[in-house]
C-alpha positions as CSV (number, residue, x, y, z in Angstrom):
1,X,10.5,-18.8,6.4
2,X,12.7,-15.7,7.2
3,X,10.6,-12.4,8.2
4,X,11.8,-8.8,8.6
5,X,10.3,-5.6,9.3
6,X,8.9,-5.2,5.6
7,X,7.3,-9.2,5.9
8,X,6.5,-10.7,2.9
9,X,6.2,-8.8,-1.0
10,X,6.8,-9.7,-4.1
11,X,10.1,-9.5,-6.0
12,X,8.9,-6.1,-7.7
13,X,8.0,-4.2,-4.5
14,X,10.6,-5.8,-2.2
15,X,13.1,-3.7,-5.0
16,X,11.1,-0.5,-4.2
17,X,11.3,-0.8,-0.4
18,X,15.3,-1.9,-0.3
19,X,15.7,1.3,-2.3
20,X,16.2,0.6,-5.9
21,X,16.4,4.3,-7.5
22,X,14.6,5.1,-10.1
23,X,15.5,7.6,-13.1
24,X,15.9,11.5,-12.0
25,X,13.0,11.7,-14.5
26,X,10.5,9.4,-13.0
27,X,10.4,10.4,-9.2
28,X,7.7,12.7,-8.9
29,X,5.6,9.6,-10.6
30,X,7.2,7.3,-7.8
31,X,6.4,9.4,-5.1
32,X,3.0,10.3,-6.1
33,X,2.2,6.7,-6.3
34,X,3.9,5.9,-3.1
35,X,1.8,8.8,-1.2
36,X,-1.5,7.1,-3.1
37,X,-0.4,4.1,-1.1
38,X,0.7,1.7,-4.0
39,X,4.6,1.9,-3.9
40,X,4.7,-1.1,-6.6
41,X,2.5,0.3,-8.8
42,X,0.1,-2.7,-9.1
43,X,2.3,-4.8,-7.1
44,X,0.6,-4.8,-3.8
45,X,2.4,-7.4,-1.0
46,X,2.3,-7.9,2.6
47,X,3.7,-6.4,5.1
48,X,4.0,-5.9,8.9
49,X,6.1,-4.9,11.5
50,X,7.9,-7.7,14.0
51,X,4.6,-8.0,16.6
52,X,2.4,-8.5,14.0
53,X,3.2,-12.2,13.3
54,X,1.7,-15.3,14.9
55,X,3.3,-18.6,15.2
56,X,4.5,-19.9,12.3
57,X,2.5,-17.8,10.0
58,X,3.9,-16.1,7.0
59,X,0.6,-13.5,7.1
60,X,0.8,-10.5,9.8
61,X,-2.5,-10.1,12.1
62,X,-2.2,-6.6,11.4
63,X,-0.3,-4.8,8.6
64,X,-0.7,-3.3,5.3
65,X,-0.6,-3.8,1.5
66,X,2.4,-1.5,1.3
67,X,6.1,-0.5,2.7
68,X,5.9,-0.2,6.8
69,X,7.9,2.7,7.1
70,X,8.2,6.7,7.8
71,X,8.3,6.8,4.0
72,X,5.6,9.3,4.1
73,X,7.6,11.9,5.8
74,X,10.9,12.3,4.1
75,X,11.7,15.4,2.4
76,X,10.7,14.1,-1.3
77,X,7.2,13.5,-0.1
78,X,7.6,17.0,1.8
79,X,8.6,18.5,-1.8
80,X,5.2,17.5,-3.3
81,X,3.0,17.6,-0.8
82,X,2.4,20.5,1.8
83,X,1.0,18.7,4.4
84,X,3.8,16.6,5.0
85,X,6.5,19.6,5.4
86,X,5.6,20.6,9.0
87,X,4.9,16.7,10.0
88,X,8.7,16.0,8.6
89,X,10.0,18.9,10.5
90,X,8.2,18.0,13.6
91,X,9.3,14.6,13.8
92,X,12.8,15.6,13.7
93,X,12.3,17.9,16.8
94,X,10.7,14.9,18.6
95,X,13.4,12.8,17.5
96,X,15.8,15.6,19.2
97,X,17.0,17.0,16.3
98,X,15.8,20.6,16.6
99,X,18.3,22.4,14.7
100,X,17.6,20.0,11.5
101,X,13.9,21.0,12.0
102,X,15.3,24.5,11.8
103,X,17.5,24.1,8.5
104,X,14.3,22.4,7.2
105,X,12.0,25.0,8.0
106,X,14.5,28.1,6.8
107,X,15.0,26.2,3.3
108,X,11.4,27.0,2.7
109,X,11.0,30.1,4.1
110,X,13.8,31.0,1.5
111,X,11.5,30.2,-1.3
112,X,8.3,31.5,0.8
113,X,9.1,33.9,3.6
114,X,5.1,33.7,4.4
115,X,4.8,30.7,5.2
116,X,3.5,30.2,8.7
117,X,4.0,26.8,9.0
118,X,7.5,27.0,8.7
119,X,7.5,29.9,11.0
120,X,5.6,27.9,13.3
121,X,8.2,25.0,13.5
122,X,10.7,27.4,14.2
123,X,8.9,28.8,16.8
124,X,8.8,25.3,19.0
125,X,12.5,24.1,17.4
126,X,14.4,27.2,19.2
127,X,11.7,26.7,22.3
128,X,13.4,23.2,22.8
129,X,16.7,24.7,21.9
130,X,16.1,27.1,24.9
131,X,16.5,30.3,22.8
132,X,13.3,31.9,24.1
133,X,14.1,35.2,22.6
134,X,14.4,33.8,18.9
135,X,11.3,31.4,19.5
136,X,9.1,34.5,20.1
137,X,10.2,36.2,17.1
138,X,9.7,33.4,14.8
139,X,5.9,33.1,16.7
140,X,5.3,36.7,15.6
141,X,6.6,35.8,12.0
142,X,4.1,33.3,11.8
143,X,1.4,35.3,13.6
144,X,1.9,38.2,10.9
145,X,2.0,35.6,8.2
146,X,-2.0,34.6,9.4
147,X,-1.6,32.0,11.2
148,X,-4.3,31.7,14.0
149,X,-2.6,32.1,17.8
150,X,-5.2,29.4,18.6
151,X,-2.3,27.2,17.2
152,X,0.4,28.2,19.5
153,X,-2.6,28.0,22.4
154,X,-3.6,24.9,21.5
155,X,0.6,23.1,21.4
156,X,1.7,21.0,21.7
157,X,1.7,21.8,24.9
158,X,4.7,20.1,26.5
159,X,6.6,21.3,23.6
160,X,5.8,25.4,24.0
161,X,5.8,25.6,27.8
162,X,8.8,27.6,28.1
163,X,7.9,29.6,25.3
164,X,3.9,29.6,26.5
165,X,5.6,31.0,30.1
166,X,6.8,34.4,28.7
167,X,4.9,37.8,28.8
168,X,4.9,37.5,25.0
169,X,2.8,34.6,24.4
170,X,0.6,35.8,28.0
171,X,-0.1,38.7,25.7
172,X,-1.5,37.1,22.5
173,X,-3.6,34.8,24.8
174,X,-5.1,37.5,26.4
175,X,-6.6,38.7,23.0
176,X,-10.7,38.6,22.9
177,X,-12.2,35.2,22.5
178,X,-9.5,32.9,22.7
179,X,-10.9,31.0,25.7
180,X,-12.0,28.8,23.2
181,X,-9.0,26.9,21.0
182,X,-10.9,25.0,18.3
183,X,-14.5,24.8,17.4
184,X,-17.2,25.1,18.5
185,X,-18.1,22.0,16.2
186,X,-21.9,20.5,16.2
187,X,-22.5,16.8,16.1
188,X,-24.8,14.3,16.9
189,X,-27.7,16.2,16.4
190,X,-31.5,15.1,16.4
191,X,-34.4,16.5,16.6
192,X,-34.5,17.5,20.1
193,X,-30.9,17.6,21.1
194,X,-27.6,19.2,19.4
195,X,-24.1,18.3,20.8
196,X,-21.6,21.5,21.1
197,X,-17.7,20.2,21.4
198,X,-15.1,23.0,22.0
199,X,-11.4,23.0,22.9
200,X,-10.1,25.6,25.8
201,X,-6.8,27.2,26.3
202,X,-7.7,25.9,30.0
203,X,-9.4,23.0,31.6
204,X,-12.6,24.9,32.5
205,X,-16.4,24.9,32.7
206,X,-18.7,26.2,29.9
207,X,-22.5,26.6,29.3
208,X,-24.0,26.7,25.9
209,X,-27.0,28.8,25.2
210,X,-29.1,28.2,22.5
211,X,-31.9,30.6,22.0
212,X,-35.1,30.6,18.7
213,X,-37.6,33.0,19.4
214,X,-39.2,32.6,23.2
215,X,-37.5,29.1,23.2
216,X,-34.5,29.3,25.6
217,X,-31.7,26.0,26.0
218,X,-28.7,25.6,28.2
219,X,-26.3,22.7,28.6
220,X,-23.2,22.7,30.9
221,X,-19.7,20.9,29.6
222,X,-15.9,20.6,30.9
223,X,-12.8,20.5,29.4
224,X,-10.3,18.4,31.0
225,X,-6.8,18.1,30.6
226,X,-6.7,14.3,30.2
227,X,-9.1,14.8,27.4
228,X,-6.3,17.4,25.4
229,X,-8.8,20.3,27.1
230,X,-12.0,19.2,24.5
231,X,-15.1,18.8,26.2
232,X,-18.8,18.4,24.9
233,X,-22.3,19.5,26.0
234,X,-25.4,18.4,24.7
235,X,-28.4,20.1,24.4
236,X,-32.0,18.7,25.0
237,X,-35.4,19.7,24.6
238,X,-35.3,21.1,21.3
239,X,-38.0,21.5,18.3
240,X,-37.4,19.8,15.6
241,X,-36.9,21.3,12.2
242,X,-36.0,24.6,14.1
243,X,-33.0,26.6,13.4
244,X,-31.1,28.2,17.2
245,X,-29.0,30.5,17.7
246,X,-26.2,29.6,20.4
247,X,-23.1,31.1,22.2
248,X,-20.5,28.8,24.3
249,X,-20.0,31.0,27.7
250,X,-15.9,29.9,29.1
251,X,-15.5,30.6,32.4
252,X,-12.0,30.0,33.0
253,X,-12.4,31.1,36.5
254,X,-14.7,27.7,37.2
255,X,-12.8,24.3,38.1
256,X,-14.4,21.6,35.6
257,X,-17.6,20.1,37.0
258,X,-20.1,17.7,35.2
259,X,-22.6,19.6,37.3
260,X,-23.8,22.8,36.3
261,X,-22.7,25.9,37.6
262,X,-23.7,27.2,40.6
263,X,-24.6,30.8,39.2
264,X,-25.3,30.0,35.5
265,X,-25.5,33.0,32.9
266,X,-29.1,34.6,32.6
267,X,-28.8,35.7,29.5
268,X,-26.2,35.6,26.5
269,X,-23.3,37.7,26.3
270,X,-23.0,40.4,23.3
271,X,-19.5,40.2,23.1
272,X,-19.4,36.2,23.0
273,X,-19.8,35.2,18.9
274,X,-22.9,33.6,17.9
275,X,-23.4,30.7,16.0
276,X,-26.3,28.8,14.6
277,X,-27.7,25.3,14.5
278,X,-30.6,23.2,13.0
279,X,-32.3,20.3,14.5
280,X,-33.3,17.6,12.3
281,X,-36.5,17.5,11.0
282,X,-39.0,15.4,12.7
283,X,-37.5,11.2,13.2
284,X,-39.8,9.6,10.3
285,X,-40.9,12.7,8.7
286,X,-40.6,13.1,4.9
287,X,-38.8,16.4,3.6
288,X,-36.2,17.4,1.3
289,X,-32.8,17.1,3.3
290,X,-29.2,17.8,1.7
291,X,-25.9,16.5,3.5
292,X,-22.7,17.0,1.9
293,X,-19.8,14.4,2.0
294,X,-16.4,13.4,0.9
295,X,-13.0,12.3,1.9
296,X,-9.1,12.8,1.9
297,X,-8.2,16.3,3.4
298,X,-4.5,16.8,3.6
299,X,-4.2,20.2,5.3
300,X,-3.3,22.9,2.3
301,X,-3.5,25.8,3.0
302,X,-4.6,27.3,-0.4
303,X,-7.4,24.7,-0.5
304,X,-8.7,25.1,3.1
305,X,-10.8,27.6,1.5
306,X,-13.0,24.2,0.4
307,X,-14.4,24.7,3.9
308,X,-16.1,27.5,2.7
309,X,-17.6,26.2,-0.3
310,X,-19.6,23.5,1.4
311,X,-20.7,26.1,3.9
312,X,-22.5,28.2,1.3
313,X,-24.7,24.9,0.3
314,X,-25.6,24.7,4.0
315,X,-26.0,20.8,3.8
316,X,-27.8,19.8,7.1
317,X,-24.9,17.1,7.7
318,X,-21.0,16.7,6.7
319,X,-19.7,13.1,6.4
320,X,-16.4,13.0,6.2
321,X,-15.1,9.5,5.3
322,X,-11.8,9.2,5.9
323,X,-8.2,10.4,5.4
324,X,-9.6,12.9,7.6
325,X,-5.8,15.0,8.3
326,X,-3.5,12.2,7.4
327,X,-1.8,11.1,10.5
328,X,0.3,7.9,9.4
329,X,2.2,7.6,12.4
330,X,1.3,3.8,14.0
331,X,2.4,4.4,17.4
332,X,0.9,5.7,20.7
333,X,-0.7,9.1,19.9
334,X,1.1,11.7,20.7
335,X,2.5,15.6,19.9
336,X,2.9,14.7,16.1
337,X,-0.8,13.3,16.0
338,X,-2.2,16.1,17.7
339,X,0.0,18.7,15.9
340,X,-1.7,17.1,12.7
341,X,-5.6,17.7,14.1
342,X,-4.8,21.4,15.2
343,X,-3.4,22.3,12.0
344,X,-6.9,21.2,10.4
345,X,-8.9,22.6,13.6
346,X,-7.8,25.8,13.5
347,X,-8.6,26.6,10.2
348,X,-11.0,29.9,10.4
349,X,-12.8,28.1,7.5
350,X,-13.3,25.2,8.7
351,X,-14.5,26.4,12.1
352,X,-17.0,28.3,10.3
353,X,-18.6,25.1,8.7
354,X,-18.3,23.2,11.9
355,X,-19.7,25.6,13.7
356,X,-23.0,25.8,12.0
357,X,-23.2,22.0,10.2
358,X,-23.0,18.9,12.1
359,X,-20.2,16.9,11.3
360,X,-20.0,13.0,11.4
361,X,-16.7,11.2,10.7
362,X,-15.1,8.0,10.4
363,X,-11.6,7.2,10.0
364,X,-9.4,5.2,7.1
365,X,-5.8,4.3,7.0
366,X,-3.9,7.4,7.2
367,X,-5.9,8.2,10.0
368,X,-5.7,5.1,12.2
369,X,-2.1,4.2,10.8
370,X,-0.6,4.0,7.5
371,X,-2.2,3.7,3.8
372,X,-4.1,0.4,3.5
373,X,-3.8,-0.4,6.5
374,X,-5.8,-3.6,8.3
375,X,-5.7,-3.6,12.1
376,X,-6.5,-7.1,12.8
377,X,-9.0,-8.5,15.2
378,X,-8.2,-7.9,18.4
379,X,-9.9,-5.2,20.8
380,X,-6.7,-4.9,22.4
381,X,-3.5,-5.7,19.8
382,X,-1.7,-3.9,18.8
383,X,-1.0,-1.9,21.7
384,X,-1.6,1.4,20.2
385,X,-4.9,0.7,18.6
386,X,-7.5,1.3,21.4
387,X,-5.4,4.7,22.3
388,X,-5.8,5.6,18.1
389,X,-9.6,5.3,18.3
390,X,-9.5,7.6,22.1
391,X,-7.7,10.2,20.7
392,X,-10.0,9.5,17.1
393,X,-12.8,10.1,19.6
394,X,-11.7,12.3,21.1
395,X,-11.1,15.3,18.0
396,X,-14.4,14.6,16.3
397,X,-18.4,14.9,17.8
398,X,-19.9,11.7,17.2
399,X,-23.1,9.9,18.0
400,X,-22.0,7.4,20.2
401,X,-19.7,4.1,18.3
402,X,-18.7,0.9,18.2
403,X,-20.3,-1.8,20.7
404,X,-19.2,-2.1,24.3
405,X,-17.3,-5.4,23.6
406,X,-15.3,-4.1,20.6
407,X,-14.6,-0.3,20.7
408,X,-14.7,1.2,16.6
409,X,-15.8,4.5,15.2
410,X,-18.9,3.0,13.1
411,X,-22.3,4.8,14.2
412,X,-25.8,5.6,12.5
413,X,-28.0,9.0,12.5
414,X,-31.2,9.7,11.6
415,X,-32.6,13.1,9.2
416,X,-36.1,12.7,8.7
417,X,-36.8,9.2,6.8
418,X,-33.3,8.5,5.9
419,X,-30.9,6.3,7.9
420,X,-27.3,6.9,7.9
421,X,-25.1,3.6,8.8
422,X,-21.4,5.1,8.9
423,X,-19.2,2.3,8.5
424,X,-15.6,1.5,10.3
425,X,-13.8,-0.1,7.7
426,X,-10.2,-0.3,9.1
427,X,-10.6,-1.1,13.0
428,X,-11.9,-4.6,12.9
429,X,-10.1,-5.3,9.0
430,X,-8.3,-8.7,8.6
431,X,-5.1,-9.8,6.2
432,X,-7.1,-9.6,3.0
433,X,-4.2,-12.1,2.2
434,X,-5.8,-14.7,3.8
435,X,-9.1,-16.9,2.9
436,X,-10.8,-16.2,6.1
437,X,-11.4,-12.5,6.4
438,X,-13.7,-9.5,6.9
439,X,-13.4,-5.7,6.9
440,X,-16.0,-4.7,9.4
441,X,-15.5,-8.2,11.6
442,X,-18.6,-9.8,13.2
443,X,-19.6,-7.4,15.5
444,X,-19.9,-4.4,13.4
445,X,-21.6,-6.6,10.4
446,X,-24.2,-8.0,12.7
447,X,-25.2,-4.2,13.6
448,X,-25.2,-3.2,10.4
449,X,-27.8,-6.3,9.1
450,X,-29.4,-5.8,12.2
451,X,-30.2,-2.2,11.3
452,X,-30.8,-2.1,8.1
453,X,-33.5,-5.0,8.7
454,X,-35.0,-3.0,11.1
455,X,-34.8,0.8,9.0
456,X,-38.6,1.7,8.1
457,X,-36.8,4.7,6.4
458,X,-37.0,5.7,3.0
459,X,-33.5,5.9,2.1
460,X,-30.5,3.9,3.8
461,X,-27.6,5.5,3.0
462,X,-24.4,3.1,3.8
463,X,-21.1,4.8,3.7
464,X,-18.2,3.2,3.4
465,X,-14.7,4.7,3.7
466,X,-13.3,2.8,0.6
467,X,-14.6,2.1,-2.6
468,X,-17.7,-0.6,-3.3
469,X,-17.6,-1.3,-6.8
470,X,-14.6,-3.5,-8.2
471,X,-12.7,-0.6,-10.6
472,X,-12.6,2.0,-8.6
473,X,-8.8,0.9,-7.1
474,X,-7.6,-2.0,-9.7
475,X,-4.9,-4.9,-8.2
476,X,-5.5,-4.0,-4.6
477,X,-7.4,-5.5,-2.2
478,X,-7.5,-2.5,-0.4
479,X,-11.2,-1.3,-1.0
480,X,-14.0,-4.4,-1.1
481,X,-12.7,-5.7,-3.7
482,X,-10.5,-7.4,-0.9
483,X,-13.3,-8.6,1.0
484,X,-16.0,-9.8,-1.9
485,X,-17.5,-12.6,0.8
486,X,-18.5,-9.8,3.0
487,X,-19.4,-7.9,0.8
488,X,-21.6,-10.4,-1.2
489,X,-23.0,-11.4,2.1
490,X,-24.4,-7.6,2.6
491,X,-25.5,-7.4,-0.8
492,X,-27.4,-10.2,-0.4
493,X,-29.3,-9.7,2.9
494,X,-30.6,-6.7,1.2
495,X,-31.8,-8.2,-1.7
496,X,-33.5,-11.5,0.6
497,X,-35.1,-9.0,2.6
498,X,-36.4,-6.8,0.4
499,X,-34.7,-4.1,2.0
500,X,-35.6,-0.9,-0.4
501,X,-33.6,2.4,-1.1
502,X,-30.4,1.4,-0.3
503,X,-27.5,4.0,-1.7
504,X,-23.9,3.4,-1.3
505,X,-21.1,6.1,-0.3
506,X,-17.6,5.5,-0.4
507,X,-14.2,7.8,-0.4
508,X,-10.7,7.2,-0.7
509,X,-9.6,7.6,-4.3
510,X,-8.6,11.4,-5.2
511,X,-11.8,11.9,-7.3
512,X,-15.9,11.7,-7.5
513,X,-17.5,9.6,-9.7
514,X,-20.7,7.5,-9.7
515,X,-20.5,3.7,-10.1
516,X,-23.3,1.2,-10.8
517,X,-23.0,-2.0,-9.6
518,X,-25.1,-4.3,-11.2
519,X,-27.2,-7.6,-9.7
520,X,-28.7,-9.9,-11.5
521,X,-30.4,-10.8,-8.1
522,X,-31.9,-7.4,-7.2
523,X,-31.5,-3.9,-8.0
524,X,-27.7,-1.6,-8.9
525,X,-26.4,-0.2,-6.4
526,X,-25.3,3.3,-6.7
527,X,-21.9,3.4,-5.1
528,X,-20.9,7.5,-5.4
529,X,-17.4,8.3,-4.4
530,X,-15.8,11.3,-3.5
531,X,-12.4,11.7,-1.9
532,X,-10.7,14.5,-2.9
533,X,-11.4,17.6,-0.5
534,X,-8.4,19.6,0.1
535,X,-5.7,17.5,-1.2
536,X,-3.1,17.8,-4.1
537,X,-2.1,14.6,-5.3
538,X,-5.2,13.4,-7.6
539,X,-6.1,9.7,-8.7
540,X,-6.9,8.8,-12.5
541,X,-10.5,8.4,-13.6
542,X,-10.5,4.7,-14.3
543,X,-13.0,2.8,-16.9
544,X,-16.8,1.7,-16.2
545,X,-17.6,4.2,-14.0
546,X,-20.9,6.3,-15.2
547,X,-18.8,9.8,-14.6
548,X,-15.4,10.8,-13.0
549,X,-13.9,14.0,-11.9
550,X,-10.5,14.5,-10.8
551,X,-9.7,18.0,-12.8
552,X,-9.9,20.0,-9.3
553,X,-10.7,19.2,-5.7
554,X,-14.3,18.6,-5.5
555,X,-17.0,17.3,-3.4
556,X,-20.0,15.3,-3.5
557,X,-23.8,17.1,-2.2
558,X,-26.7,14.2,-1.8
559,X,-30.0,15.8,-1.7
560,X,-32.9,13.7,-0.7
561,X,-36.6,14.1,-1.8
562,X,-39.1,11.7,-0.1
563,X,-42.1,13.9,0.3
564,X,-42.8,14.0,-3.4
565,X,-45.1,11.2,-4.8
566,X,-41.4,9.8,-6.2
567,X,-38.9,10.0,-3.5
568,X,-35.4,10.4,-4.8
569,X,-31.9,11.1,-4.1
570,X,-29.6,13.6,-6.2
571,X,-26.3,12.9,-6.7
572,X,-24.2,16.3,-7.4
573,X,-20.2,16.9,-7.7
574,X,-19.0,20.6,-7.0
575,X,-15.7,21.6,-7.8
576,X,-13.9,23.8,-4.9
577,X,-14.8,26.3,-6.8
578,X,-18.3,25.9,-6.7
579,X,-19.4,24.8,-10.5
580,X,-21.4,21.9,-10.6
581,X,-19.3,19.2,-12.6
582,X,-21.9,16.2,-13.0
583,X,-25.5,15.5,-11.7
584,X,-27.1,12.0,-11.0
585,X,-30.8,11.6,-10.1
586,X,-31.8,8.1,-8.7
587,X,-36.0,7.4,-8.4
588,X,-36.6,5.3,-5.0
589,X,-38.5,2.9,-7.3
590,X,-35.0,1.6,-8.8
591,X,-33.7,1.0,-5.2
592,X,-36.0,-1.8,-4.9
593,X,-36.5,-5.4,-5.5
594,X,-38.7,-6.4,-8.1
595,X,-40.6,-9.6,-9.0
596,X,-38.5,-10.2,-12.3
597,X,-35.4,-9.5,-10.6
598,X,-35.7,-12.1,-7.8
């Protein structure tokens, strides 16, 4: 049997990806359903580049259930959706086409002379066009147009240096407080220790100092140039339930050391900006605890405000599930994936949520590859995976993930007497094509049974990066839908082990809903979705689901009650801009087993 770069598809989608045009009228419905990864509308295939085939097999190890392509970054897409305008002009400078970045990027500065973006692209076209003098006029456009100079700080790098060499630039990174690119972001905090993660303009040492009353913390961190300058300290000996205030001291004078410094800081610094942080309450203790969660953030600029919104809730924990920036590149990472993370990172809003809120993430398709993607299961095939997850790891402050035999983003956390288990859905994934597969492979599943048969908490909360229940995504195997063994086999230990208070989370579809998966076996499972943060492009409500919201970009706010006589968890959707949409309360006692169910 023949196979190409597109592998195997039906008759319907194999027309789409040859290029079959459609009517004038119906492209902006093509392309939105091509950016919603399903090309064929509910034609789904298989599909793969040439290393992802074995043998004789007709199925690829790795691959995805749409077109393998840059589709994603041609100027259509770039027409509808703002986060793919600088990623298509900056993949024509790396593909050493400069001046067709620059025509790009002029075109829409002629219908928007503010946009920085576009100013910024510019900028680092005419830097590798060796027109210096042009390249820093185009980075003060974009500077008066409000972009942060933390971007031009942070790079790329190796595309800027010339233009990072002149007095010019040496000026604007002299300005107050830029030692420190991106962050500081909080992450994998309990209730004695908080981790700071920063990004410098140099590799240099740093001490954070954390300070609550006569209580006084320090913790010494690097940042390394291997490691894109991010480093990470961790604090210890904290009180639990306490709420710090901390300042990250840069000395760019100190070479990087794992050690601390020789003549550490006695006391904070006035001018340095101080931030605040929040253990977690006491591991076991009951409380009222509140995280917010959601998924699929292209960067857009008029929604990064959504940042903002969360922050006034101040949830003691973000999850972000997936489709984090949208990277969709499949190859080794590189300029255009870190490009991607500092446009997100150097959002003023969202380094004022990051700063204060712990964040935990895990990563789906367009962040590990393309849309509905499955990696196979191989630690080290394809070549570019293990280097995907580093550079993951690298952006984000985790709790420490994946096993020591097979490397993933999937990790727990604790807040009182609730256990998070943040699921890796797309590392690990199989051909769903195929009668032998899984979406979280062996290791990660036997964690996962392993620790919610272990969990004395009240509430086990098991987030998914894709969708639970069957409707939610209909004709794609994409979400569990795909994977109904596995998932039956979860579903199951709970209910055989009388495992008690178990909620779902999932993301991926532009929208938040609630969904109730019934069992005749046990007890529903809640599955409450919400995956449309910051961007555009929006997802229909689809039938059976108890409520659906897809009007404006939205997030979902758990809040969980376990020291009243009847714990619960309360399911809320807010809008971006901050009116509550729907509400859904669910009493512990239906999140257990029950004699008559059994």
């Amino acid at each position: 049997m023949a196979r190409s770069w597109i592998g195997e598809c039906s008759a319907a989608l194999l027309a789409a990806v040859v290029g079959c045009a459609a009517p004038a009228d119906d492209r902006a419905t093509e392309l939105a359903a091509r950016e919603a990864g399903n090309p064929g509308g509910e034609n789904f295939g298989e599909f793969g580049p040439p290393d992802a085939y074995e043998g004789d097999s007709p199925h690829p190890f790795y691959g995805s259930e749409n077109e393998w392509s840059r589709r994603m970054f041609d100027e259509r897409s770039a027409d509808l959706y703002y986060k793919r305008r600088g990623q298509r002009q900056l993949l024509e400078i790396l593909d050493g086409n400069p001046a067709r970045a620059i025509e790009l990027a002029d075109a829409r500065l002629t219908n928007d002379p503010a946009d920085a973006e576009s100013h910024f692209i510019r900028a680092v076209a005419l830097t590798r066009l060796d027109q210096i003098a042009e390249a820093e006029a185009a980075m003060q456009a974009a500077l008066d147009a409000g972009m942060p100079v933390g971007r031009f700080l942070a790079g790329p790098r190796d595309l800027l240096a010339p233009l990072a060499a002149t007095a010019t630039f040496a000026l604007h990174a002299a300005s107050p407080n830029n030692e420190i690119v991106h962050g500081p972001m909080l992450g994998a905090v309990t209730d004695t220790t908080a981790g700071v993660w920063v990004r410098t303009a140099e590799a240099t040492g740093f001490e954070v100092v954390a300070t609550a009353g006569a209580e006084r913390h320090t913790a010494t961190g690097a940042t390394t140039a291997d490691r894109d300058y991010t480093g990470t300290a961790t604090l210890t000996g904290l009180s639990p339930g306490r709420t710090y205030s901390y300042q990250v001291l840069v000395d760019a004078d100190t070479p990087p050391a794992s050690q601390p410094q020789s003549k550490p800081r006695s006391e904070p610094q006035s001018q340095v900006p101080t931030y605040t942080l929040r253990t977690s309450p006491p591991a076991g203790a009951s409380g009222t605890f509140t995280i917010a969660f959601g998924g699929c953030a292209g960067y857009t600029p008029a929604n990064e405000r959504m940042w903002d919104t969360i922050a006034a809730h101040s949830p003691q924990a973000l999850l972000l599930l997936g489709d984090n920036v949208y990277v969709d590149l499949p190859e080794q990472p590189g300029p255009f994936h870190d490009y991607t993370y500092y446009q997100r990172q150097s959002r003023p809003e969202f380094r004022r949520l990051v700063s204060a809120t712990p964040v935990y993430a895990v990563w789906d398709d367009h962040d590990a590859a393309v849309d509905d993607i499955w990696l196979g299961p191989y630690v080290d095939r394809p070549a570019w995976k293990q280097p995907m997850i580093e550079h993951f790891q690298r952006n984000w402050n985790n709790p420490a993930s994946g096993s020591a035999s097979h490397p993933g983003v999937w990790f727990r956390f604790s807040l009182g007497d609730v256990d998070f288990f943040l699921l890796d859905g797309r590392t690990y994934r199989t051909n769903p094509f195929v009668e032998e597969r899984t979406m979280l492979g062996p290791a990660q599943k036997a964690w996962l049974l392993d620790g919610l048969g272990a969990s004395e908490a009240t509430f086990k909360v098991i987030a998914s990066n894709v969708a639970w229940t069957d409707g939610a995504k209909p004709g794609s195997r994409d979400t569990w839908s795909g994977f109904p063994e596995e998932r039956e086999e979860i579903f199951r230990f709970v209910e055989e082990n009388d495992v008690t208070g178990v909620v779902l989370l999932s993301s991926d579809r532009h929208r938040s809903e609630a969904w109730a998966i019934e069992r005749e076996s046990g007890y529903a499972f809640h599955d409450l979705l919400s995956g449309q943060l910051t961007n555009i492009h929006t997802h229909p409500v689809e039938p059976g689901a108890l409520f659906s919201y897809n009007l404006k970009d939205s997030f979902g706010l758990l809040t969980f009650e376990t020291v009243v006589e009847e714990p619960r968890v309360t399911y809320q959707i807010y809008s971006i801009d901050d009116e509550l949409i729907e509400t859904l309360v669910i009493p512990h006692s239906e999140l257990a087993v029950t004699k008559e169910s059994v």
